[in-house]
C-alpha positions in Angstrom: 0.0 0.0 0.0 1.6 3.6 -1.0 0.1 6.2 1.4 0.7 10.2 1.8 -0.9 13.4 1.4 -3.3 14.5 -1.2 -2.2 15.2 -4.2 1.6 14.1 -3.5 2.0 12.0 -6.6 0.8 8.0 -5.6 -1.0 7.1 -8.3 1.6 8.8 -10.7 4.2 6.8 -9.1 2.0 3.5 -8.5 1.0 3.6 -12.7 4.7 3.7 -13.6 5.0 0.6 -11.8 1.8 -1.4 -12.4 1.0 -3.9 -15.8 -3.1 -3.5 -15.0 -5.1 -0.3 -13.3 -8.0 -0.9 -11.5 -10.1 2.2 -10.8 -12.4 1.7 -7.9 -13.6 4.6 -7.6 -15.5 4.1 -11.0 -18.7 1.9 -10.3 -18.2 -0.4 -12.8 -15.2 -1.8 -11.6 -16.2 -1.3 -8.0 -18.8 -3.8 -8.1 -17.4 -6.3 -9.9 -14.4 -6.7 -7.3 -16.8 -6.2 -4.7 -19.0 -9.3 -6.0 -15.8 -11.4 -6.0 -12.2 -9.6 -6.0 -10.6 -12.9 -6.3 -12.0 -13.4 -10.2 -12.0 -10.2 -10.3 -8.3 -10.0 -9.7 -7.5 -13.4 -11.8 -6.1 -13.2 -14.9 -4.9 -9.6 -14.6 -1.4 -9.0 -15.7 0.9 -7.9 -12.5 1.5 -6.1 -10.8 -1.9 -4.7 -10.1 -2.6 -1.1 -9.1 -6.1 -0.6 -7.4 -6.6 3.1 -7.5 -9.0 4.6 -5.1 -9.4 1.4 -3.0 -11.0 3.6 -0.1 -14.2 3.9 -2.0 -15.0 0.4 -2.6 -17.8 -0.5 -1.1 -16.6 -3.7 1.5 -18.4 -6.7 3.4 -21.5 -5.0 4.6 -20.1 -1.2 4.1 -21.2 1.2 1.4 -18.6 3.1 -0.4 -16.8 5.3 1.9 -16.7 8.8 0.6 -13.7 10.8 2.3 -15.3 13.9 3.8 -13.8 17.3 5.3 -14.0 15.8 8.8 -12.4 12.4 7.1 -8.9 14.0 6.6 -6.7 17.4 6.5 -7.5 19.9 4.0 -5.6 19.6 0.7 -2.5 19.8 0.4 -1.6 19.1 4.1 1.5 16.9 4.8 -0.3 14.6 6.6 -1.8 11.3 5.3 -5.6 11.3 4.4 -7.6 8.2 3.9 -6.5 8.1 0.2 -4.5 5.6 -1.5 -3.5 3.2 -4.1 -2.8 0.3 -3.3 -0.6 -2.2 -5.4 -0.8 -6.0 -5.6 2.5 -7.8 -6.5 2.9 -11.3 -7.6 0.4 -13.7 -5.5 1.1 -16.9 -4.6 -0.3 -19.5 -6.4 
């Protein structure tokens, strides 16, 4: 998982490294790894980034929408809930 402040550069960094992009944050996508992330993630070339992972709605959760009282205002230098995280080679 690659963590720090808003607008600091992790996805930039994470899509230089990944083969596959996942965006959760786009509904589409969302719901099918929340219906069953391992198909979901089978066959996807590696390493996989999952962009916006925060916002996929979980077990029993909803989407989680990061709000003002969620995080520091932008451009802080501390971390917020935002992320991206990257999935290297699993075990098989």
């Amino acid at each position: 998982m690659i963590t720090g402040p808003r607008a600091s550069g992790k996805t930039t960094m994470a899509t230089r490294r990944a083969a596959t992009i996942v965006q959760l944050g786009a509904e589409a996508q969302a719901a099918t790894f929340a219906a069953d992330p391992d198909a979901a993630l089978r066959g996807l070339p590696e390493p996989v980034l999952l962009d916006e992972w925060q916002k996929a709605p979980g077990p029993g959760r909803a989407p989680a929408e990061p709000s003002a009282a969620a995080g520091p205002t932008e451009g802080a230098d501390t971390p917020s809930p935002a992320g991206a995280a990257v999935a290297g080679t699993r075990s098989r």
